[in-house]
PDBQT receptor file of N, H, CA, C and O in Angstrom, charges set to zero:
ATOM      1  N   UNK A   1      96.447 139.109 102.513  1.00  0.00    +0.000 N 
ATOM      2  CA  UNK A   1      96.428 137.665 102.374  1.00  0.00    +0.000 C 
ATOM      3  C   UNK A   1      95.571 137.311 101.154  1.00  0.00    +0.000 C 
ATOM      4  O   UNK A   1      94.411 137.671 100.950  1.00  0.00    +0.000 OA
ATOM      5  N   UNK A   2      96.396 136.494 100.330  1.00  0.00    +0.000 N 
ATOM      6  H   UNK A   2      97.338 136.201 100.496  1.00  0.00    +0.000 HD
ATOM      7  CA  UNK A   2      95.617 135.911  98.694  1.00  0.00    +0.000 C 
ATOM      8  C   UNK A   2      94.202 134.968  99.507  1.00  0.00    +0.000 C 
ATOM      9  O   UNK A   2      94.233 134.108 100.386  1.00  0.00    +0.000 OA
ATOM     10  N   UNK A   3      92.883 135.676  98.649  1.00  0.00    +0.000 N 
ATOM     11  H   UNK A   3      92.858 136.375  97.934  1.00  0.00    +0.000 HD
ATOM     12  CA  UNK A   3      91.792 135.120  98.524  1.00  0.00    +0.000 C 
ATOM     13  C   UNK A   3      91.444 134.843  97.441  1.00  0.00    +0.000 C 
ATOM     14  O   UNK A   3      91.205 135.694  96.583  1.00  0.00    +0.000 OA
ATOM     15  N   UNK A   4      91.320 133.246  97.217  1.00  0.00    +0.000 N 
ATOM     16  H   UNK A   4      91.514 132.555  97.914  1.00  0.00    +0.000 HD
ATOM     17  CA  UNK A   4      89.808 132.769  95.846  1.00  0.00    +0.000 C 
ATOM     18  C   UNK A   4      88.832 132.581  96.472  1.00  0.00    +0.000 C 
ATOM     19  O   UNK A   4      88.731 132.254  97.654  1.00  0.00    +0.000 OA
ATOM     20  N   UNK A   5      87.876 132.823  95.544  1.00  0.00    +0.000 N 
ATOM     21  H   UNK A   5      87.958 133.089  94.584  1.00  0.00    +0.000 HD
ATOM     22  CA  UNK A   5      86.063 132.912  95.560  1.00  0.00    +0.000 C 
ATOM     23  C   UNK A   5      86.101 131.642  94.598  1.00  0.00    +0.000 C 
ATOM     24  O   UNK A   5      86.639 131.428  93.512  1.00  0.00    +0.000 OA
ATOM     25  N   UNK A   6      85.115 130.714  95.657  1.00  0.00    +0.000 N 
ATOM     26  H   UNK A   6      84.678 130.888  96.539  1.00  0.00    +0.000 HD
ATOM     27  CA  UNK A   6      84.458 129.518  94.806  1.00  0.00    +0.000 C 
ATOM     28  C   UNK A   6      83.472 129.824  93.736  1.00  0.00    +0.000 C 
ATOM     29  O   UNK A   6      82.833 130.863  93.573  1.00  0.00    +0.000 OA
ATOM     30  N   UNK A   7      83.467 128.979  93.196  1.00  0.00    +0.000 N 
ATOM     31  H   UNK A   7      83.987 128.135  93.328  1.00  0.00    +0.000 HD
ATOM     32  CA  UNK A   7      82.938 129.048  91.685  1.00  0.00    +0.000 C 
ATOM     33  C   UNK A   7      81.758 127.850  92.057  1.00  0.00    +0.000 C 
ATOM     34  O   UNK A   7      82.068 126.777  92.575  1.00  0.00    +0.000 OA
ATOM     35  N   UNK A   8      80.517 128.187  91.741  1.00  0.00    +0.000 N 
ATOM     36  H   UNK A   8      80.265 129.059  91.321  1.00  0.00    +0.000 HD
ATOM     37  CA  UNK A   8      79.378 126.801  91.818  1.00  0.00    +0.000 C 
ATOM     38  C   UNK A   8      80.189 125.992  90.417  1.00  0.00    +0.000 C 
ATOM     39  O   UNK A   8      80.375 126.881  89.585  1.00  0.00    +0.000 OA
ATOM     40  N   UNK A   9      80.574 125.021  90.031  1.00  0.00    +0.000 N 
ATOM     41  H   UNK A   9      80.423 124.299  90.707  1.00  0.00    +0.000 HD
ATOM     42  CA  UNK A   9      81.083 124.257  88.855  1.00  0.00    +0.000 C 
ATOM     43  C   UNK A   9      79.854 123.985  87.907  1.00  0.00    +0.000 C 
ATOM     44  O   UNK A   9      80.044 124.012  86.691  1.00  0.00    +0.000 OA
ATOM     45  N   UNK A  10      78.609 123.726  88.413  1.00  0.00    +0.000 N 
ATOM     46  H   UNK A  10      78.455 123.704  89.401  1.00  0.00    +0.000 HD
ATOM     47  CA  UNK A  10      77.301 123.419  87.501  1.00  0.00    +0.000 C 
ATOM     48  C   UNK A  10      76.220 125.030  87.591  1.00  0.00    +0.000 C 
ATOM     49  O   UNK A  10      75.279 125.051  86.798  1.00  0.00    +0.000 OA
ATOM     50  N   UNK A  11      76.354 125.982  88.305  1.00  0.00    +0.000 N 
ATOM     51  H   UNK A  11      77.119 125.966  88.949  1.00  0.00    +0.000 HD
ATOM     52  CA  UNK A  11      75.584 126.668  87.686  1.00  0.00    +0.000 C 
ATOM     53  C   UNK A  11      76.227 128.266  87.611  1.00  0.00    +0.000 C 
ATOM     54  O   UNK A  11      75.527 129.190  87.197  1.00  0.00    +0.000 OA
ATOM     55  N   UNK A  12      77.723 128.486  88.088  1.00  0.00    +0.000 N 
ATOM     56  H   UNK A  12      78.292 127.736  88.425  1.00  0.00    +0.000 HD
ATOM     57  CA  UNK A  12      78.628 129.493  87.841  1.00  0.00    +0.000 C 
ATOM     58  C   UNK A  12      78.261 130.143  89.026  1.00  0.00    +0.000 C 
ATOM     59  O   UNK A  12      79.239 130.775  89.427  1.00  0.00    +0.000 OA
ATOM     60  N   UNK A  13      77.152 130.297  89.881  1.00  0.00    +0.000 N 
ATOM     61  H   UNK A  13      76.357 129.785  89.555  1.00  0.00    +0.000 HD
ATOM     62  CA  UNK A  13      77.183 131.024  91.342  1.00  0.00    +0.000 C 
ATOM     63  C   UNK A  13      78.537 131.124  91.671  1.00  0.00    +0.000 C 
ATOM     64  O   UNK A  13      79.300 130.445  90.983  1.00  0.00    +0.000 OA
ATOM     65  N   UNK A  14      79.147 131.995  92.803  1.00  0.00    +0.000 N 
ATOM     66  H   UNK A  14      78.528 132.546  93.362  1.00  0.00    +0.000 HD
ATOM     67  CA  UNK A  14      79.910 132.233  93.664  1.00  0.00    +0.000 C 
ATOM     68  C   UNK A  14      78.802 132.748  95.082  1.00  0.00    +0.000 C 
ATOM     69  O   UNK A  14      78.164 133.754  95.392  1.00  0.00    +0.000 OA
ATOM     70  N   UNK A  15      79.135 130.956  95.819  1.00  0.00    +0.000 N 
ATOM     71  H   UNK A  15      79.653 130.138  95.567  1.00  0.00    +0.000 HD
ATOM     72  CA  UNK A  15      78.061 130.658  97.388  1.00  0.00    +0.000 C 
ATOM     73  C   UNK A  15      78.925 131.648  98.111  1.00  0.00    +0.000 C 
ATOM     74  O   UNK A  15      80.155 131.640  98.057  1.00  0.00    +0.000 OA
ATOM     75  N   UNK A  16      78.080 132.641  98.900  1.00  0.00    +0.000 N 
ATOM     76  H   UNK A  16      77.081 132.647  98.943  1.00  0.00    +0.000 HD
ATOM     77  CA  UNK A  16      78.395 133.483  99.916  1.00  0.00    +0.000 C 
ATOM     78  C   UNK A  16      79.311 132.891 100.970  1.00  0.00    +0.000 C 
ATOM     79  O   UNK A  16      79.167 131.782 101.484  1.00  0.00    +0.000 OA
ATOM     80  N   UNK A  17      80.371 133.858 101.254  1.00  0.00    +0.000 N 
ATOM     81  H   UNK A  17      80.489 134.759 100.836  1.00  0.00    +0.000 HD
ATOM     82  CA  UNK A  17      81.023 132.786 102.273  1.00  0.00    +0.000 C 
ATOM     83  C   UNK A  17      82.250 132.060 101.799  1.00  0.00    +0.000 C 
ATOM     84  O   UNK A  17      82.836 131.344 102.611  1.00  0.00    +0.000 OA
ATOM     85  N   UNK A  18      82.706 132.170 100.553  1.00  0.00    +0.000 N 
ATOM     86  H   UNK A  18      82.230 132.752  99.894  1.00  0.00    +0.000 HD
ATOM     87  CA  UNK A  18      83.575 131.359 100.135  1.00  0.00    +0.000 C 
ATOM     88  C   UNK A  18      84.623 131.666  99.486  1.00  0.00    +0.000 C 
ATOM     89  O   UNK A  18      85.112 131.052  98.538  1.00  0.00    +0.000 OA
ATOM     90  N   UNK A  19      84.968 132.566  99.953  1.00  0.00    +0.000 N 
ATOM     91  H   UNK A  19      84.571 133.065 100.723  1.00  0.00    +0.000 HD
ATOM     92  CA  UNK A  19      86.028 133.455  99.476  1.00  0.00    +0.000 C 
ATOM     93  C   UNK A  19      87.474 132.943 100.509  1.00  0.00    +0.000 C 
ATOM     94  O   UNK A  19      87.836 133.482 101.554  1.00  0.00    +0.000 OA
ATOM     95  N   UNK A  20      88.008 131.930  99.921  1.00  0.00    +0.000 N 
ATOM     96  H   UNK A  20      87.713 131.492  99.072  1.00  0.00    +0.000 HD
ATOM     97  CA  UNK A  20      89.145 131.060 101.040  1.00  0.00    +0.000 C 
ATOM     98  C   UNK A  20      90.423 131.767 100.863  1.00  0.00    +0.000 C 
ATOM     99  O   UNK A  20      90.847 132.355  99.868  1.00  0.00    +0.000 OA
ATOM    100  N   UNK A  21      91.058 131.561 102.248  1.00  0.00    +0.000 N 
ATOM    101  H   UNK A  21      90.714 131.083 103.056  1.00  0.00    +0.000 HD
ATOM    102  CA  UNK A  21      92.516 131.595 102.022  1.00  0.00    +0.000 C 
ATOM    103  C   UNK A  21      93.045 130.266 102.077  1.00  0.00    +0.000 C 
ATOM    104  O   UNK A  21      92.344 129.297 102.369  1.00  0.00    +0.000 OA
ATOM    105  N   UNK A  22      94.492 130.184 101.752  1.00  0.00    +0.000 N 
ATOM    106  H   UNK A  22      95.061 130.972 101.516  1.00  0.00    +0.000 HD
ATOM    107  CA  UNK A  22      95.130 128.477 101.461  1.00  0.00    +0.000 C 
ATOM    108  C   UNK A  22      95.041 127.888 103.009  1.00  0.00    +0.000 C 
ATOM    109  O   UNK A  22      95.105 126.689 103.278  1.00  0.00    +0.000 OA
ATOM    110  N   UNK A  23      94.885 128.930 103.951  1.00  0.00    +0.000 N 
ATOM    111  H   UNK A  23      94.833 129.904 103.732  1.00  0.00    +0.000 HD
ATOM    112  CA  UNK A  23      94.672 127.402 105.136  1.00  0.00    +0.000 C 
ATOM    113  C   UNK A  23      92.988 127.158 105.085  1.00  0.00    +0.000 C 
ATOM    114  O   UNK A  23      92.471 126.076 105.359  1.00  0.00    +0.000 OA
ATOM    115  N   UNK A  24      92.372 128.154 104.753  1.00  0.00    +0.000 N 
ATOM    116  H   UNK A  24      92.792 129.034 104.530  1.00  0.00    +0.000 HD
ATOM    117  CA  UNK A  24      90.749 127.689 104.725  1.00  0.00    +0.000 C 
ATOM    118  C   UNK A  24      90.705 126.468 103.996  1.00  0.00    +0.000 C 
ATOM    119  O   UNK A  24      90.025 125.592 104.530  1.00  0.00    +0.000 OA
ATOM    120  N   UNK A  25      91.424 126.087 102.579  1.00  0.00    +0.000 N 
ATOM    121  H   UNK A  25      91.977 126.799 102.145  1.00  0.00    +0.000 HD
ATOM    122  CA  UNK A  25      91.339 125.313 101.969  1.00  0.00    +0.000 C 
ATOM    123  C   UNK A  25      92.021 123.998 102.630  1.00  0.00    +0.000 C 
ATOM    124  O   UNK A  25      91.471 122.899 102.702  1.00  0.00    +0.000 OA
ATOM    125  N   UNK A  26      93.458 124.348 103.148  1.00  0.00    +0.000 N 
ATOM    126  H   UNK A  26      93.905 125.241 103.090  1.00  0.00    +0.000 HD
ATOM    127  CA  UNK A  26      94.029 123.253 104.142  1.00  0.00    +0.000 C 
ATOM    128  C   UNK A  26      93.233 122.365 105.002  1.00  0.00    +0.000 C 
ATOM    129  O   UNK A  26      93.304 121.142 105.130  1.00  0.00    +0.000 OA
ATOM    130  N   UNK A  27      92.179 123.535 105.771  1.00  0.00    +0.000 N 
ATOM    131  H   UNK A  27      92.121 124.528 105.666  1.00  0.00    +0.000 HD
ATOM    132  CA  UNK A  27      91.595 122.678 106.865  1.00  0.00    +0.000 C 
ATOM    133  C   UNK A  27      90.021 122.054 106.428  1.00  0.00    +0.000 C 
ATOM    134  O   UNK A  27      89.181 121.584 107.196  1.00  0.00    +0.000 OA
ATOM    135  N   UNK A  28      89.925 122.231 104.816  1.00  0.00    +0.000 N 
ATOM    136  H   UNK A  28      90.608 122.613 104.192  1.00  0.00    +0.000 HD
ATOM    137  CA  UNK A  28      88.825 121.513 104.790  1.00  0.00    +0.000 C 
ATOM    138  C   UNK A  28      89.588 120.347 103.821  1.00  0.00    +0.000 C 
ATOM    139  O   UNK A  28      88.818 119.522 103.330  1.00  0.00    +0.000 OA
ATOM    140  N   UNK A  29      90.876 120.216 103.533  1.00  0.00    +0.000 N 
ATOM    141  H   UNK A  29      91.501 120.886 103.932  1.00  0.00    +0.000 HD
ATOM    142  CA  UNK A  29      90.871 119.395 103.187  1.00  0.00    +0.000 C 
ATOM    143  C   UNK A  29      91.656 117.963 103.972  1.00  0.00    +0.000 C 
ATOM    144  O   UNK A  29      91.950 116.855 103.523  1.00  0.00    +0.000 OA
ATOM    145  N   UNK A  30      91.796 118.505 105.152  1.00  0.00    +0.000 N 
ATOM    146  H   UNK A  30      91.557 119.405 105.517  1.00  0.00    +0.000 HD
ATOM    147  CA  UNK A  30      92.040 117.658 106.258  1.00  0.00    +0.000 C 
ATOM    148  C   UNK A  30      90.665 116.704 106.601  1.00  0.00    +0.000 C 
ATOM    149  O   UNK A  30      90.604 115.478 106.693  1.00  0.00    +0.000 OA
ATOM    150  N   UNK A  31      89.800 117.519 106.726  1.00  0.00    +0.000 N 
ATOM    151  H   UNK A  31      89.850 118.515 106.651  1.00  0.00    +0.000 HD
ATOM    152  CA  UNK A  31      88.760 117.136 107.031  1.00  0.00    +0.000 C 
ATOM    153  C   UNK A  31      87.843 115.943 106.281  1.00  0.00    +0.000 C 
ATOM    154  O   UNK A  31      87.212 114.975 106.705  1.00  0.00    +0.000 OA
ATOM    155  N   UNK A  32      88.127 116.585 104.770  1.00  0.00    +0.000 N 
ATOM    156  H   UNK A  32      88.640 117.371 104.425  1.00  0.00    +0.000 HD
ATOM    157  CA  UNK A  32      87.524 115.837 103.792  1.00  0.00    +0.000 C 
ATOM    158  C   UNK A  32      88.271 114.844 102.771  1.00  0.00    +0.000 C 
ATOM    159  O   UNK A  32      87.800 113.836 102.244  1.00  0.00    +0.000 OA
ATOM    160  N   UNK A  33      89.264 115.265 102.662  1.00  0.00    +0.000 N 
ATOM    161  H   UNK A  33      89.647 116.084 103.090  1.00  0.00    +0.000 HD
ATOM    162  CA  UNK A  33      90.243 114.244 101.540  1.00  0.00    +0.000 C 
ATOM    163  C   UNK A  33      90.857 112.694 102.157  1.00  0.00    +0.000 C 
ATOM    164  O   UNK A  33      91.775 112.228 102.831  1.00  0.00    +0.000 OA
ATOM    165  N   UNK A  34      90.023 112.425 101.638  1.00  0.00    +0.000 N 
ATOM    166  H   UNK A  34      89.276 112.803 101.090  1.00  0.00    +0.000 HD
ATOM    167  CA  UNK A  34      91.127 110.830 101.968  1.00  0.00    +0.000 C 
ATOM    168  C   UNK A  34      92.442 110.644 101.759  1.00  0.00    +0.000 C 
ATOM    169  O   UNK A  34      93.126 110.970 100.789  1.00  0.00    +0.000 OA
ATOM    170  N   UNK A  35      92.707 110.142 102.661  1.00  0.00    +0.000 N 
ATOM    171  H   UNK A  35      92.151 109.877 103.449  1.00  0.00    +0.000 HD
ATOM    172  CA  UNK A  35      94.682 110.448 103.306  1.00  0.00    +0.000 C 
ATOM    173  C   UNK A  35      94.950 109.443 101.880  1.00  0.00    +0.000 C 
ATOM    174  O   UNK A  35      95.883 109.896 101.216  1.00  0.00    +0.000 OA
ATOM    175  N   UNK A  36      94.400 108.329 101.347  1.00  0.00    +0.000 N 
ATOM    176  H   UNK A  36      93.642 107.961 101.886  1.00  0.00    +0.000 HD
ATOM    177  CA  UNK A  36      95.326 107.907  99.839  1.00  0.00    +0.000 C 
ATOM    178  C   UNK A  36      95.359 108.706  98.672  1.00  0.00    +0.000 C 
ATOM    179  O   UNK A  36      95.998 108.480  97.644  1.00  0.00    +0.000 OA
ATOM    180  N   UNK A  37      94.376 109.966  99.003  1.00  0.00    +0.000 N 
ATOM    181  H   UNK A  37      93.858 110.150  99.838  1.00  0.00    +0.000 HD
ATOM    182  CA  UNK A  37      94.769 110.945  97.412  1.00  0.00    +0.000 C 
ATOM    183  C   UNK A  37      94.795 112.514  98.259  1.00  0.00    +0.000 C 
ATOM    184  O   UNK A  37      94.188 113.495  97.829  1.00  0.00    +0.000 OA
ATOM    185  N   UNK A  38      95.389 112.516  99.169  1.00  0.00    +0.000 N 
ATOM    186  H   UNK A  38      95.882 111.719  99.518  1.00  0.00    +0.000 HD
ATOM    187  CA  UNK A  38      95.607 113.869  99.914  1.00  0.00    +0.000 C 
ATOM    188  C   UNK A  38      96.671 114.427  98.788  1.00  0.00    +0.000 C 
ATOM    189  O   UNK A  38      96.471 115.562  98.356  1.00  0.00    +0.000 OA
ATOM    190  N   UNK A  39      97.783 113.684  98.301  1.00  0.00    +0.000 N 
ATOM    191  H   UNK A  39      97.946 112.762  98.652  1.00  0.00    +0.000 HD
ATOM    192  CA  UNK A  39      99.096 114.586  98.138  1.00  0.00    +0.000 C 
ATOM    193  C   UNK A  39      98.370 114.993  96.403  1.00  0.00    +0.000 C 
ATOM    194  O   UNK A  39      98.252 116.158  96.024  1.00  0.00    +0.000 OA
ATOM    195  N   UNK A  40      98.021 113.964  95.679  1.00  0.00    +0.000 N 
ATOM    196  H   UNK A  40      98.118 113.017  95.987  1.00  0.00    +0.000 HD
ATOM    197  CA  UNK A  40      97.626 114.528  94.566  1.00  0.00    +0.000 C 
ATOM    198  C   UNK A  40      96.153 115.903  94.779  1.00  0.00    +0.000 C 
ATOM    199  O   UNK A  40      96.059 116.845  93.993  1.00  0.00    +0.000 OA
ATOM    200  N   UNK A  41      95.519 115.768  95.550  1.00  0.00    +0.000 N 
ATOM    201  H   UNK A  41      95.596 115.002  96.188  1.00  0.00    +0.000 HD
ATOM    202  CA  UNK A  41      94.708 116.787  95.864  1.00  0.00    +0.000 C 
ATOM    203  C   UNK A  41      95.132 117.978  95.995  1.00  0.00    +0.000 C 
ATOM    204  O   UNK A  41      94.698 118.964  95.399  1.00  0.00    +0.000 OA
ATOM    205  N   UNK A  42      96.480 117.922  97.214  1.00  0.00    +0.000 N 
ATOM    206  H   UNK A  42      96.833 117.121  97.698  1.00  0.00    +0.000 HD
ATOM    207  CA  UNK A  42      96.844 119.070  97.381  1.00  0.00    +0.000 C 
ATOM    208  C   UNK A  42      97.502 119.889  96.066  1.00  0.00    +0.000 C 
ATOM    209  O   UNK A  42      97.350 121.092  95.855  1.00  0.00    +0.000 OA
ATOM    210  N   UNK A  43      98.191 119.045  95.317  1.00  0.00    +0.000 N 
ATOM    211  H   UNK A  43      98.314 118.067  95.488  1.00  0.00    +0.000 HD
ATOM    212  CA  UNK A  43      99.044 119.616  94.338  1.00  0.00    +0.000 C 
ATOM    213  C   UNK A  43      97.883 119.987  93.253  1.00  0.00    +0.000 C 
ATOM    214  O   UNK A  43      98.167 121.036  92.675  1.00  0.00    +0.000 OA
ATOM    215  N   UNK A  44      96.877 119.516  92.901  1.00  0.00    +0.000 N 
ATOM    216  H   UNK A  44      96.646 118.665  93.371  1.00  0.00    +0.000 HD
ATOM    217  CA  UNK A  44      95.923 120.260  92.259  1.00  0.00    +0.000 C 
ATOM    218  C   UNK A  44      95.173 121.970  92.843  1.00  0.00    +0.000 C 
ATOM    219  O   UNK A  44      95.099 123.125  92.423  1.00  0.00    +0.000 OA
ATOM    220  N   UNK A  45      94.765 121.206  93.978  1.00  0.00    +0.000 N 
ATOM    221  H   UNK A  45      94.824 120.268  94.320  1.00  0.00    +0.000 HD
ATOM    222  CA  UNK A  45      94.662 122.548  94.939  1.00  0.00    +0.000 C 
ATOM    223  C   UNK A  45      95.009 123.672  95.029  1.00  0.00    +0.000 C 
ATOM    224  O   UNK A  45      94.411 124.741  95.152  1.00  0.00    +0.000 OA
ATOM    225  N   UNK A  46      96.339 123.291  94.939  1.00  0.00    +0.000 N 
ATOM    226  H   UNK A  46      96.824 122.422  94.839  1.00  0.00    +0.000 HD
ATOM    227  CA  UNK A  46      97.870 124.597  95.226  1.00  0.00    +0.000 C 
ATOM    228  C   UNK A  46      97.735 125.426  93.796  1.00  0.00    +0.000 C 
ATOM    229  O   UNK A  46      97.260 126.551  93.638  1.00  0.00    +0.000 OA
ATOM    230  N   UNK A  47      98.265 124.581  92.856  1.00  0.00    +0.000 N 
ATOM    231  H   UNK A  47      98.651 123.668  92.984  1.00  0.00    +0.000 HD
ATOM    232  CA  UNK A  47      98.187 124.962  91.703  1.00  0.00    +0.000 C 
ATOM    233  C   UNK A  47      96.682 126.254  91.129  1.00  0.00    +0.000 C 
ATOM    234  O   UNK A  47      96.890 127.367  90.645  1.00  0.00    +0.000 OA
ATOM    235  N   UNK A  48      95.470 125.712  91.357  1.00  0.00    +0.000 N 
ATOM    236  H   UNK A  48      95.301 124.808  91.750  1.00  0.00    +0.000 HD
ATOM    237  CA  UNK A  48      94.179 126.340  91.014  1.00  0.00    +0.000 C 
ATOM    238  C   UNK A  48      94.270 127.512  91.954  1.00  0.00    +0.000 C 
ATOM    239  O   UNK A  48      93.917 128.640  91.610  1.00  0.00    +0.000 OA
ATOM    240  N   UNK A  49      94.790 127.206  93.246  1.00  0.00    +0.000 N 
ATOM    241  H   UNK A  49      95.077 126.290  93.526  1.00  0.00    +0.000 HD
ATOM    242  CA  UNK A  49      94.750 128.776  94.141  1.00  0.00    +0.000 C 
ATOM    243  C   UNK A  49      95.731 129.782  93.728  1.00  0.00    +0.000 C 
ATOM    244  O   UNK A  49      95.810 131.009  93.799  1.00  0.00    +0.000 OA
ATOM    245  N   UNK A  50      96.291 129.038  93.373  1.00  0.00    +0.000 N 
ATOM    246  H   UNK A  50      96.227 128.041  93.316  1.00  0.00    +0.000 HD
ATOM    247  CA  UNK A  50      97.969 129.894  92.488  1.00  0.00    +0.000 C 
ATOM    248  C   UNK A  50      97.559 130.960  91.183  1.00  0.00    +0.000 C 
ATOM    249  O   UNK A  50      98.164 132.014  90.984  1.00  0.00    +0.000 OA
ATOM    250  N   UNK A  51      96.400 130.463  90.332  1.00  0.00    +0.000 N 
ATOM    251  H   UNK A  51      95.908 129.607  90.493  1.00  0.00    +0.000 HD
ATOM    252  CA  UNK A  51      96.142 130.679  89.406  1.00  0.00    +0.000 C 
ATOM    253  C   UNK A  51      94.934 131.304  89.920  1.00  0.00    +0.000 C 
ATOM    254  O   UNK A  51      94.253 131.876  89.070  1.00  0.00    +0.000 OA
ATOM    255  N   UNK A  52      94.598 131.319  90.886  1.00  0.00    +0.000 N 
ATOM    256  H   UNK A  52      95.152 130.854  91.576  1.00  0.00    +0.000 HD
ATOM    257  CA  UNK A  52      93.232 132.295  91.071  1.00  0.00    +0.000 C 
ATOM    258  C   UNK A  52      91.644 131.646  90.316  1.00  0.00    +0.000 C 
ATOM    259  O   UNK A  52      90.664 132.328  90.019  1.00  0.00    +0.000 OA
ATOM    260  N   UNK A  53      91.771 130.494  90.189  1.00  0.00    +0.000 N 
ATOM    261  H   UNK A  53      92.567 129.939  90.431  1.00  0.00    +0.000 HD
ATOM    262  CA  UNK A  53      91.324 129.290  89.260  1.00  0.00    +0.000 C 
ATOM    263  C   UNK A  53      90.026 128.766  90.415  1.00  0.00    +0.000 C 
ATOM    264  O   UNK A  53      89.917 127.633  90.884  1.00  0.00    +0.000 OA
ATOM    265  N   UNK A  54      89.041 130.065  90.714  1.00  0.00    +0.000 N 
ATOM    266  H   UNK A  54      89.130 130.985  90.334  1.00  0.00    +0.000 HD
ATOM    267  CA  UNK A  54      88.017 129.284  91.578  1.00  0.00    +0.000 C 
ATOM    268  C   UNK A  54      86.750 128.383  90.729  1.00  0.00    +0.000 C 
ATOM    269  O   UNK A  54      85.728 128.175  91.383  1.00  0.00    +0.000 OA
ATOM    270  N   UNK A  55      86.782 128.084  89.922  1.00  0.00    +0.000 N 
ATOM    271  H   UNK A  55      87.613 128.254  89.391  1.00  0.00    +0.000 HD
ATOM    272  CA  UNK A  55      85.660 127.224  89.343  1.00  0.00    +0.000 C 
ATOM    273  C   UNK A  55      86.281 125.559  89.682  1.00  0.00    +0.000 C 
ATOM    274  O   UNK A  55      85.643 124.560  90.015  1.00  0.00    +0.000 OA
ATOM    275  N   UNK A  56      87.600 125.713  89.473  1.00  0.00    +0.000 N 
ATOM    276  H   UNK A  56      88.118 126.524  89.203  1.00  0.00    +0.000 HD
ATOM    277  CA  UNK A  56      88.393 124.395  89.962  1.00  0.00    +0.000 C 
ATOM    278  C   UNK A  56      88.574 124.196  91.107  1.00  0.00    +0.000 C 
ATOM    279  O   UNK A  56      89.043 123.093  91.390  1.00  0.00    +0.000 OA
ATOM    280  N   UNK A  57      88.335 124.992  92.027  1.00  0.00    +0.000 N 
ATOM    281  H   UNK A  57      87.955 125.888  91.797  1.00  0.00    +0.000 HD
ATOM    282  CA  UNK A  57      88.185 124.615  93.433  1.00  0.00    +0.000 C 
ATOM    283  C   UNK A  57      87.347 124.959  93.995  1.00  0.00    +0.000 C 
ATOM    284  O   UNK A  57      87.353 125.169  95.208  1.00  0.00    +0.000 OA
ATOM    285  N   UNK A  58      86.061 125.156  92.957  1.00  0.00    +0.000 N 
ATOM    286  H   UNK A  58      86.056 124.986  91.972  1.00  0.00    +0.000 HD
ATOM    287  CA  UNK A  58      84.831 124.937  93.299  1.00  0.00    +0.000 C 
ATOM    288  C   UNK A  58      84.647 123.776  93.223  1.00  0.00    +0.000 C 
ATOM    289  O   UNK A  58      84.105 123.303  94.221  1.00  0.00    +0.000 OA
ATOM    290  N   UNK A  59      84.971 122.798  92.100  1.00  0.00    +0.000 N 
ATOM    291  H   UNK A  59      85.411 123.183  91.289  1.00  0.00    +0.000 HD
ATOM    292  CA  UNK A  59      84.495 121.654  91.925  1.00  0.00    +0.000 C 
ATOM    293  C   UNK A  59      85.563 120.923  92.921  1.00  0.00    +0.000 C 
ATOM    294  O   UNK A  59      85.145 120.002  93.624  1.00  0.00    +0.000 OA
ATOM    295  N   UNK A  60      86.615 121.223  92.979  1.00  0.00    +0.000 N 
ATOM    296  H   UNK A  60      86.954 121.971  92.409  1.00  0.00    +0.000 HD
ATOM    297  CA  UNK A  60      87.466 120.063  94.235  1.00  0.00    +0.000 C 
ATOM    298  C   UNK A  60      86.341 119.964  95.501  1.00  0.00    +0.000 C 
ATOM    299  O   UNK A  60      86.133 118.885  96.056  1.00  0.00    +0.000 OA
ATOM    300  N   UNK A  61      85.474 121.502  95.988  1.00  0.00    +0.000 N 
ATOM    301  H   UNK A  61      85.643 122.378  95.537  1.00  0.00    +0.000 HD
ATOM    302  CA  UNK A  61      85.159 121.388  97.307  1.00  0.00    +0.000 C 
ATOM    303  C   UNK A  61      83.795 121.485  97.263  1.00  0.00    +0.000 C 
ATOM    304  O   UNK A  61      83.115 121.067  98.199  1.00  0.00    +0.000 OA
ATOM    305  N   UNK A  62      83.408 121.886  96.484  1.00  0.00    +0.000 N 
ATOM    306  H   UNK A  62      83.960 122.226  95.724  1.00  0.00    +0.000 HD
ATOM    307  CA  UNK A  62      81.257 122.001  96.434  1.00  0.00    +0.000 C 
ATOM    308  C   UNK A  62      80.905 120.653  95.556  1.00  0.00    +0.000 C 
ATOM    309  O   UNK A  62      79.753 120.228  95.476  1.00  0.00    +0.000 OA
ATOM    310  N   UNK A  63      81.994 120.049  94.928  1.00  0.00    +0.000 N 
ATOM    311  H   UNK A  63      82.930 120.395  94.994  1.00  0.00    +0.000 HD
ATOM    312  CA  UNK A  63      80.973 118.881  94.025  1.00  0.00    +0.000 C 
ATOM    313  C   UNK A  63      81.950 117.768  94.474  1.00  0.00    +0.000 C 
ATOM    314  O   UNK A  63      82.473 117.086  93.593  1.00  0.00    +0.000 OA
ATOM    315  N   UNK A  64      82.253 117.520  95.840  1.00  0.00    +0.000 N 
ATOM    316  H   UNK A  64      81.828 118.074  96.556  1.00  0.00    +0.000 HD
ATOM    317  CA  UNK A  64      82.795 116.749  96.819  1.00  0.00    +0.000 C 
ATOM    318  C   UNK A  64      81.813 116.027  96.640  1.00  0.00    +0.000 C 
ATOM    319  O   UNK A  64      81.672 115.002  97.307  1.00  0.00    +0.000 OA
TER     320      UNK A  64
């Protein structure tokens, strides 16, 4: 199963623990995204996990 590792966006860390799969990312973004920019979220989302692109979904989910 495809895993990205978050990226800290301001100081390049990768926080222990954060190595997601796409439903890890699903269910925090249930949690956290406001249902009027869910669909553009997701399609950013999708895209950065696609690309293995964790500094960008570091900043979608640590600089929330």
């Amino acid at each position: 199963m495809k895993k990205v590792q978050l990226v800290n966006p301001w100081s390049g860390a990768c926080p222990p623990d954060m190595n997601l799969t796409w439903d890890d990312i699903k269910i925090w973004e249930s949690e956290h995204v406001h249902p009027n920019t869910r669909s553009a979220w997701i399609s950013e989302a999708m895209k950065a996990f696609q690309d293995g692109d964790g500094k960008t979904l570091g900043s979608m989910i640590i600089g929330s």
